[in-house]
DSSP file (Angstrom, degrees, kcal/mol; ACC not computed):
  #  RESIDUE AA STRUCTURE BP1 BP2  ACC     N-H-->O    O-->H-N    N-H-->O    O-->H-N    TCO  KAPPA ALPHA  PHI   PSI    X-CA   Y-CA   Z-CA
    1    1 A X              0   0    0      0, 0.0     2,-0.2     0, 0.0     3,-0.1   0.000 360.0 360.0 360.0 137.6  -59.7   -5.9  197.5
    2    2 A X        -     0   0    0      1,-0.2     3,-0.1     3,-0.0     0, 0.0  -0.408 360.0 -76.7 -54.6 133.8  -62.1   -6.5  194.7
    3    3 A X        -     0   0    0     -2,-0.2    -1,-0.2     1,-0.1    99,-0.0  -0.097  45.0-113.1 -52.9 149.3  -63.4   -4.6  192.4
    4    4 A X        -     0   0    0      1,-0.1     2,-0.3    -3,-0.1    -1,-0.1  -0.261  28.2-143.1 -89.9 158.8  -66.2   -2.2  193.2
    5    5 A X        -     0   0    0     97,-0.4    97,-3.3    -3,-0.1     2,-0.4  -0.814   7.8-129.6-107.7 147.1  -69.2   -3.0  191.6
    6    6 A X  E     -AB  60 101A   0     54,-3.4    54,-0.8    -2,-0.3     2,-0.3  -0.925  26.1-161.2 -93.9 146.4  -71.6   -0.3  190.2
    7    7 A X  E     -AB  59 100A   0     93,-2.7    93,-1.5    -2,-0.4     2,-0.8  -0.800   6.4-144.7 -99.2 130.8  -75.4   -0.8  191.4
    8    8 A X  E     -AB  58  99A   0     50,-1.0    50,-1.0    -2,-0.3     2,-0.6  -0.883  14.1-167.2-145.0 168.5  -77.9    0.6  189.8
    9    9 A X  E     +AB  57  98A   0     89,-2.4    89,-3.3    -2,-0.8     2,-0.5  -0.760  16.7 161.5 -94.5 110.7  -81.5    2.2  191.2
   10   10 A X  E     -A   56   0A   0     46,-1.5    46,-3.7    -2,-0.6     2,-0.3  -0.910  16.0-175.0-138.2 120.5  -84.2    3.0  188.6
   11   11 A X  E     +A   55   0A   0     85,-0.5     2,-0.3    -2,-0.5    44,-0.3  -0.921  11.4 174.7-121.8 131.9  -87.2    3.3  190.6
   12   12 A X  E     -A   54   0A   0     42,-3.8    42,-6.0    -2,-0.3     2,-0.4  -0.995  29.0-118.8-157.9 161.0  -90.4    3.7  188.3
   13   13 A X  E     -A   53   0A   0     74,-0.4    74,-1.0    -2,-0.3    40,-0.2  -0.690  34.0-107.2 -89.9 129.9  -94.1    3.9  188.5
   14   14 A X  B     -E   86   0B   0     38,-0.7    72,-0.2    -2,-0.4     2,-0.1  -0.382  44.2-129.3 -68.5 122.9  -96.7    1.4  186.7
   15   15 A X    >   -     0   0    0     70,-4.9     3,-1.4     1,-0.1    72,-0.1  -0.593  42.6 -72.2 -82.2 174.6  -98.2    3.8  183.7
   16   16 A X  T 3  S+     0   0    0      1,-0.2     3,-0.1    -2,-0.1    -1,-0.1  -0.178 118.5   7.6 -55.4 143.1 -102.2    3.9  183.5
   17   17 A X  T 3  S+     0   0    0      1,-0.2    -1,-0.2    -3,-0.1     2,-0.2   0.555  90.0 131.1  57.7  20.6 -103.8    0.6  182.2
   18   18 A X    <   -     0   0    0     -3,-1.4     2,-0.3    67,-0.1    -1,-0.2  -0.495  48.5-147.6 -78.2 165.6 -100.4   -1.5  182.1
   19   19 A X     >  -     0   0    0     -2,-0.2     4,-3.0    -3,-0.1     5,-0.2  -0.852  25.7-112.2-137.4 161.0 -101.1   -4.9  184.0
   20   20 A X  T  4 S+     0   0    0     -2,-0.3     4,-0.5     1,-0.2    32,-0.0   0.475 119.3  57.8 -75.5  -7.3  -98.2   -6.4  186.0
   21   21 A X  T  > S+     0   0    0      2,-0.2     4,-1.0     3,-0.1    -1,-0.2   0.957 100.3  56.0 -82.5 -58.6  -98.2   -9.2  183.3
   22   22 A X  H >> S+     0   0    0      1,-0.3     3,-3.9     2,-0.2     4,-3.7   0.941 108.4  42.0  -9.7 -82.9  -97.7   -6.8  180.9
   23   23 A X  H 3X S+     0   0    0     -4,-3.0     4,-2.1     1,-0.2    -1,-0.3   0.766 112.5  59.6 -69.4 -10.6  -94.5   -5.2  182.4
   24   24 A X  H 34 S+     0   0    0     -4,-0.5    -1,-0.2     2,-0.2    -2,-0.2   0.788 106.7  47.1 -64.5 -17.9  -93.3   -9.1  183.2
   25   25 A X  H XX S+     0   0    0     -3,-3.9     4,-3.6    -4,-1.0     3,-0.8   0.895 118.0  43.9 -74.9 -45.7  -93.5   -9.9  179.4
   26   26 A X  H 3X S+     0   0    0     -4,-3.7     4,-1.2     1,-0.3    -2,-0.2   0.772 114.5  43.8 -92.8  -8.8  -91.7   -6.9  179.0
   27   27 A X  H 3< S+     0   0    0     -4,-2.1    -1,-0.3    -5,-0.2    -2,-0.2   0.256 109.7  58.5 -89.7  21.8  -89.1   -7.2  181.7
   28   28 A X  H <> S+     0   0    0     -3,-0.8     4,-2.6     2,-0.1     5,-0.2   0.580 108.7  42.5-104.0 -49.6  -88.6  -10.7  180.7
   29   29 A X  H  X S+     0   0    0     -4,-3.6     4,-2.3     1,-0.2    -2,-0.2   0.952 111.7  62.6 -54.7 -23.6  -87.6   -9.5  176.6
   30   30 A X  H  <>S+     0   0    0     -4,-1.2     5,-1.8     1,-0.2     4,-0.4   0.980 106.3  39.3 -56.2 -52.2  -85.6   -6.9  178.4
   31   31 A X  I  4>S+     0   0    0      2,-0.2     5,-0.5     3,-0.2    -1,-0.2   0.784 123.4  38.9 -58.3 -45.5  -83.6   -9.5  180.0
   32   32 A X  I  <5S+     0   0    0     -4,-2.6     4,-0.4     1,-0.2    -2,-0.2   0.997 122.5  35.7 -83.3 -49.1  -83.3  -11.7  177.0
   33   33 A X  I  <5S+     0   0    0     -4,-2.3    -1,-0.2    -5,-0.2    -2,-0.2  -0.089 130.3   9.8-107.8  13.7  -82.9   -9.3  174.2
   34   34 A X  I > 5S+     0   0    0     -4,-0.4     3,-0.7    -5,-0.1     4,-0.3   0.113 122.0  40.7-156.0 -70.7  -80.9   -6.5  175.5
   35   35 A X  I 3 <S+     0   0    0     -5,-1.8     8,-0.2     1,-0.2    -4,-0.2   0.332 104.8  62.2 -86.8  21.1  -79.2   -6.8  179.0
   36   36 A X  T 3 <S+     0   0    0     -5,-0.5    -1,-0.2    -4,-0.4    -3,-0.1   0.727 109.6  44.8 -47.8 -52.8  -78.0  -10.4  178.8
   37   37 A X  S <  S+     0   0    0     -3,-0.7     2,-0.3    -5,-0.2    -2,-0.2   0.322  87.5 124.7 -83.9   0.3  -75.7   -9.3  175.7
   38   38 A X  S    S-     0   0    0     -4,-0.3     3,-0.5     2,-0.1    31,-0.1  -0.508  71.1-124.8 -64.3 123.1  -74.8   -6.5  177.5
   39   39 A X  S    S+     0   0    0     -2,-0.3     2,-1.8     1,-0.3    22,-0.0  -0.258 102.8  14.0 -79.3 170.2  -70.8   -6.0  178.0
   40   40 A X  S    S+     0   0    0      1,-0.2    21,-1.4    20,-0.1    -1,-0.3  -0.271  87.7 147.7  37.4 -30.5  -70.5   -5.8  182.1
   41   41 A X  B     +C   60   0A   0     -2,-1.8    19,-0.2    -3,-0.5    -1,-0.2   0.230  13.1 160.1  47.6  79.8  -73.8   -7.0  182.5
   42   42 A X        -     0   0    0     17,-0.7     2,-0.3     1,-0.2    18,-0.2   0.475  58.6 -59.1-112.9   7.2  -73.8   -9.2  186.1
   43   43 A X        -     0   0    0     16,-0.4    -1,-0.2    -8,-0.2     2,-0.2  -0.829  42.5-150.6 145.3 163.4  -77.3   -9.5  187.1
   44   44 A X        -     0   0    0     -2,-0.3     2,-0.4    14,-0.2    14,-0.3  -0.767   7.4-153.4 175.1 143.8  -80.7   -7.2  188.1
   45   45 A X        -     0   0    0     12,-0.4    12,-2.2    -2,-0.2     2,-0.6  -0.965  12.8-140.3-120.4 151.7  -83.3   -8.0  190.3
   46   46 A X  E     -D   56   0A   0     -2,-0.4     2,-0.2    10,-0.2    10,-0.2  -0.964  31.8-171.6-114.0 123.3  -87.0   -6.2  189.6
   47   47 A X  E     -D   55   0A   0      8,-0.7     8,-3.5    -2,-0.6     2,-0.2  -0.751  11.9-144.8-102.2 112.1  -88.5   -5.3  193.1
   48   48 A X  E     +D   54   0A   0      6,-0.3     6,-0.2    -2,-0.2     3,-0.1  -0.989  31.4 171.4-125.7 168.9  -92.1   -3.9  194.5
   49   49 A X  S    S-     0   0    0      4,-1.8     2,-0.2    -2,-0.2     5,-0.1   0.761  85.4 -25.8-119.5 -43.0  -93.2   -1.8  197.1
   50   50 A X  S    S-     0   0    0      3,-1.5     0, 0.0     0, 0.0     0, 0.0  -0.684  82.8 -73.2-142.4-159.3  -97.2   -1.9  195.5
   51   51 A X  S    S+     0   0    0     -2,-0.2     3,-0.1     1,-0.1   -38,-0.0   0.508 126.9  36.4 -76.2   0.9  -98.8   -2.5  192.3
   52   52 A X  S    S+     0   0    0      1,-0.1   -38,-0.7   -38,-0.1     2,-0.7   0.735 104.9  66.9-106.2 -76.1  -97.7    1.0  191.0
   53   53 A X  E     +A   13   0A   0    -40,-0.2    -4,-1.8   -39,-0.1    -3,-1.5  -0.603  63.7 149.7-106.2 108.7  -94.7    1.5  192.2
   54   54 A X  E     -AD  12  48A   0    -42,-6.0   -42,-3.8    -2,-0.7     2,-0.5  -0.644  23.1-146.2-124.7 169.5  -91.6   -0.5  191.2
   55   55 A X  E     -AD  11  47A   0     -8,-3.5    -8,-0.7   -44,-0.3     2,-0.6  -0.883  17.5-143.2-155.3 156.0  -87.7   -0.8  190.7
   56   56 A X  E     -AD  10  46A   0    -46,-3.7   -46,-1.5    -2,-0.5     2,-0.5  -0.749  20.6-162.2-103.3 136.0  -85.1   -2.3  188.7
   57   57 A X  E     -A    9   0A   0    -12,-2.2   -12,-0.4    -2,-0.6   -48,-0.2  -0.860  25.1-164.2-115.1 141.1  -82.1   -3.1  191.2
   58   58 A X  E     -A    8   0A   0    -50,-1.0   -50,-1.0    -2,-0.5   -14,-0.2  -0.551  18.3-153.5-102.4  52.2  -79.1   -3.5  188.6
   59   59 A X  E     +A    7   0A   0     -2,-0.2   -17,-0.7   -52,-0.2   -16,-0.4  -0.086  15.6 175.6 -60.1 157.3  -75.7   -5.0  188.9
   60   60 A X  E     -AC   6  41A   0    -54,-0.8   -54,-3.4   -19,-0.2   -19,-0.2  -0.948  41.6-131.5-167.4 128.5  -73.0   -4.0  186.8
   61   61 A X  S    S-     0   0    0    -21,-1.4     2,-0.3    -2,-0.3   -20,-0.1   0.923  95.9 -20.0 -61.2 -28.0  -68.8   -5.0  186.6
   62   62 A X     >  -     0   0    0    -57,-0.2     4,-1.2   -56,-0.1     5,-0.2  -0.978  69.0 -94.6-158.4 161.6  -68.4   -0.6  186.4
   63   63 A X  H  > S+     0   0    0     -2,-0.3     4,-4.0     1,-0.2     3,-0.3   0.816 117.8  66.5 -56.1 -27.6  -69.9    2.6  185.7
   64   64 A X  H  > S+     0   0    0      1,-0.2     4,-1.6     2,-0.2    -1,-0.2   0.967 104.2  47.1 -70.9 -39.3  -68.7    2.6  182.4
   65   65 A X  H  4 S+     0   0    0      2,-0.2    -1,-0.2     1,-0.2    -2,-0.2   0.682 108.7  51.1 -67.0 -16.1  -71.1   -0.5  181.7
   66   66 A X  H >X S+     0   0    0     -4,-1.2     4,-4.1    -3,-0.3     3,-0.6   0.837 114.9  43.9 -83.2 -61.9  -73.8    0.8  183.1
   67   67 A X  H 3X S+     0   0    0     -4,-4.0     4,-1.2    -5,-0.2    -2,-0.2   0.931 114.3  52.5 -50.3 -58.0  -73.2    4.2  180.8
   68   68 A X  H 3< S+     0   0    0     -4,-1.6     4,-0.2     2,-0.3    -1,-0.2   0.297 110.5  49.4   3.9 -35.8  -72.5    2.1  178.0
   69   69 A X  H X> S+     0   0    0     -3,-0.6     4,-2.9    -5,-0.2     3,-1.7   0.897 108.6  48.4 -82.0 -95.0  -75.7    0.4  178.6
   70   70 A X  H 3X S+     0   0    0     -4,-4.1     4,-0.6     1,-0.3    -2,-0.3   0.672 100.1  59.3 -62.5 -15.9  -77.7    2.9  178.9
   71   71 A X  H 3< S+     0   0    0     -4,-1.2     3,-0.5     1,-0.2    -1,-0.3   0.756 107.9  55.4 -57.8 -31.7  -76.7    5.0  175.8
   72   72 A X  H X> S+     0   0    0     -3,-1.7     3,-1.4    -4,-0.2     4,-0.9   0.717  94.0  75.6 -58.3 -31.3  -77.9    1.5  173.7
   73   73 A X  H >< S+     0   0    0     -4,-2.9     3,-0.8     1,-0.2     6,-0.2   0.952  80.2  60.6 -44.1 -44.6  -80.9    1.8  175.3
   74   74 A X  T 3< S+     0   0    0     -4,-0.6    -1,-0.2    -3,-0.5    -2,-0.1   0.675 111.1  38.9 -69.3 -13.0  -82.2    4.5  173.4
   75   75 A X  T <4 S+     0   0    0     -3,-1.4     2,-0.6    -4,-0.1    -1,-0.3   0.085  92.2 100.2-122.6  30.2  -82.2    2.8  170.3
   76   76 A X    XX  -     0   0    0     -4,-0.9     3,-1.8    -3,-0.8     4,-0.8  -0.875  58.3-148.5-106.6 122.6  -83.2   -1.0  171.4
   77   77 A X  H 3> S+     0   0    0     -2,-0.6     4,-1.1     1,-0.3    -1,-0.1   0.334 101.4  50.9 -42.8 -12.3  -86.9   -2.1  170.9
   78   78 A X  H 3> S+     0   0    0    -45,-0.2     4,-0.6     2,-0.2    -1,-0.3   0.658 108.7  48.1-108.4 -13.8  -86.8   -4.3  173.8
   79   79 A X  H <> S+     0   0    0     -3,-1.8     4,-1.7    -6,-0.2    -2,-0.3   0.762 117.2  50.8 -86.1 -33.9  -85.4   -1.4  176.2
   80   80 A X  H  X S+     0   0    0     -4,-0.8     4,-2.2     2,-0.2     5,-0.3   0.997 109.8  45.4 -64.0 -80.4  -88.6    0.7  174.3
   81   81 A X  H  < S+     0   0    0     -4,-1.1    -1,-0.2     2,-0.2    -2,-0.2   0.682 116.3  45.7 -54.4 -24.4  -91.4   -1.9  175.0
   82   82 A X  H >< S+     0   0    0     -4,-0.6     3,-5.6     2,-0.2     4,-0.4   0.964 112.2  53.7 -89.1 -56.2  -90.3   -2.3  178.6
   83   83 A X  H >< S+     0   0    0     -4,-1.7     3,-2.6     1,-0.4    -2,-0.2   0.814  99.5  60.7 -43.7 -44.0  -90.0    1.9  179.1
   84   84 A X  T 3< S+     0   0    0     -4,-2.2    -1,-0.4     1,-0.3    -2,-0.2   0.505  88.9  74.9-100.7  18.1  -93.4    2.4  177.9
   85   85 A X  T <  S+     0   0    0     -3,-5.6   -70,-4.9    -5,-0.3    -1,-0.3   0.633  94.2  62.4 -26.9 -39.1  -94.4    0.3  180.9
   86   86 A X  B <  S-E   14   0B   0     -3,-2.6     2,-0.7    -4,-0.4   -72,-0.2  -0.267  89.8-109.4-109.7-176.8  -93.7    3.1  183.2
   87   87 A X  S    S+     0   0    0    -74,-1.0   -74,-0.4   -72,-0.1     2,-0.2  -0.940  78.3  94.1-112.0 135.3  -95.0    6.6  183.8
   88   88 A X  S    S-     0   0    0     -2,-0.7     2,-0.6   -76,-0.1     5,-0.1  -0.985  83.3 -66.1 168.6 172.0  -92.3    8.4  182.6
   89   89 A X    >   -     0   0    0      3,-0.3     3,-1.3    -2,-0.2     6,-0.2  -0.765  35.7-170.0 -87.4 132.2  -90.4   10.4  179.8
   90   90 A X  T 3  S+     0   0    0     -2,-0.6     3,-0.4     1,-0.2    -1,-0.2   0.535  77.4  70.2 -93.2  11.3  -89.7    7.9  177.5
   91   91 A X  T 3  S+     0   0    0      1,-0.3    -1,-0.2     2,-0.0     2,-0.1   0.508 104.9  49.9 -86.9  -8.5  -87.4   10.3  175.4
   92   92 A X    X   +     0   0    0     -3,-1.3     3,-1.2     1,-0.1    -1,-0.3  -0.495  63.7 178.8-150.4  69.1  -85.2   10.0  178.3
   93   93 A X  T 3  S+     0   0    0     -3,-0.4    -1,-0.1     1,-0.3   -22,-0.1   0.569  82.4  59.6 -24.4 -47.2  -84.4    6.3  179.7
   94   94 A X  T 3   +     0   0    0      2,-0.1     2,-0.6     3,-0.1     3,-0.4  -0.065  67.2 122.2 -92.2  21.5  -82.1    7.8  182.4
   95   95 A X  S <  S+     0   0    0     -3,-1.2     3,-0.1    -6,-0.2    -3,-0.1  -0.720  85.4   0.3 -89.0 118.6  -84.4    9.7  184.1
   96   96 A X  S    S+     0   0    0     -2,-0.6     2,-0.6     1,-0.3   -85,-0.5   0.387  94.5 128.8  94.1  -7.8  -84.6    8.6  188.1
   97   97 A X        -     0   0    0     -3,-0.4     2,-0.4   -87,-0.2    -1,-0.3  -0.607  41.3-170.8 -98.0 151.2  -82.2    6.2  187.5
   98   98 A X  E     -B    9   0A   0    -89,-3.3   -89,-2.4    -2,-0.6     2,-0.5  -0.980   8.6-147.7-125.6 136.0  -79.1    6.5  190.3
   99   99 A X  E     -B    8   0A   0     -2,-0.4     2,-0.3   -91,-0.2   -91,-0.2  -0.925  13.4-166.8-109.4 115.6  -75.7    4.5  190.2
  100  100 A X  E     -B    7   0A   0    -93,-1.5   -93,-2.7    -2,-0.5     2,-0.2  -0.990  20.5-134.8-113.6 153.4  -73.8    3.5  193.1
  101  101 A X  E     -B    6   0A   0     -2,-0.3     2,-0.4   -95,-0.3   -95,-0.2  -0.434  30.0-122.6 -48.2 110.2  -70.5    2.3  193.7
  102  102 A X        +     0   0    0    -97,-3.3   -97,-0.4    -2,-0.2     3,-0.1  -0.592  36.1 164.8 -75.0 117.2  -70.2   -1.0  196.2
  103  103 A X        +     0   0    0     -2,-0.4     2,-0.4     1,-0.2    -1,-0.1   0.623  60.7   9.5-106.8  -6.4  -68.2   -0.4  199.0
  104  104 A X        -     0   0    0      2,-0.0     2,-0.5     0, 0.0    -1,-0.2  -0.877  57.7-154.7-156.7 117.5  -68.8   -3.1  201.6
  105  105 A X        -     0   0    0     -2,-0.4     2,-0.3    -3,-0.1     3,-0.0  -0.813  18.6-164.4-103.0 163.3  -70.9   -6.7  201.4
  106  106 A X    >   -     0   0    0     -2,-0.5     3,-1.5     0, 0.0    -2,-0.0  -0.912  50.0 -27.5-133.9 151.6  -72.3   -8.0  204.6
  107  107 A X  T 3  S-     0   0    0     -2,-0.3    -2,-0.0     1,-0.2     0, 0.0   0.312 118.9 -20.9  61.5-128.2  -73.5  -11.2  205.2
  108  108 A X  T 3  S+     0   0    0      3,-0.0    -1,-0.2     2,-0.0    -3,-0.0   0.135  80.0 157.3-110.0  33.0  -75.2  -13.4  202.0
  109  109 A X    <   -     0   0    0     -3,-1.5    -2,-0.0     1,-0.1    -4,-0.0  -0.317  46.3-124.6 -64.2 137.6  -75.9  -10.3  199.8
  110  110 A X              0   0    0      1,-0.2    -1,-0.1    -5,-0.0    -2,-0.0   0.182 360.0 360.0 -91.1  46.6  -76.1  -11.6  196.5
  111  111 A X              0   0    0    -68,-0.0    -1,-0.2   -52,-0.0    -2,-0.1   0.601 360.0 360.0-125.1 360.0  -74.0   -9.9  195.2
């Protein structure tokens, strides 16, 4: 069996007077400048439900990469400019975000 993969869920809200361009600029440096280089680092897709309300779907080789991850977060400038996208604490990156474990693929998930 393969190793389980960790997923993760960070579901966040557009803050006042962000434009969806905005947070594309900044989830496109996120991408170049921070989780590319990332050790475990497999993938993430960003996902929404309206213009508000969005989420960053996350792959990751383990939980440890994912922790690992996010404790760098707090001091990278491209993890900063995307965070103050959202409505949220931005003192606290890991607020809302939820990890799980992959236990079964079905079908063409791309993962």
């Amino acid at each position: 069996m393969a190793q389980a993969l960790t997923i993760e869920m960070a579901p966040f809200v557009l803050a006042d007077g962000v434009t969806v361009e905005t947070l594309l600029e900044a989830s496109e440096r996120l991408e170049r400048d921070f989780l590319s280089g990332a050790d475990g680092y497999i993938g993430r897709v960003l996902v929404k439900k309206d213009r508000e309300t969005w989420a960053d779907v996350v792959f990751w080789e383990s939980h440890e990469h994912a922790m690992r991850a996010m404790k760098a977060a707090s001091s990278s400038e491209a993890c900063s400019s995307y965070f103050k996208c959202m409505a949220a604490d931005h003192d606290d990156p890991g607020q809302g975000v939820m990890h799980f474990e992959s236990v079964k693929t079905y079908g063409s998930a791309p993962i």
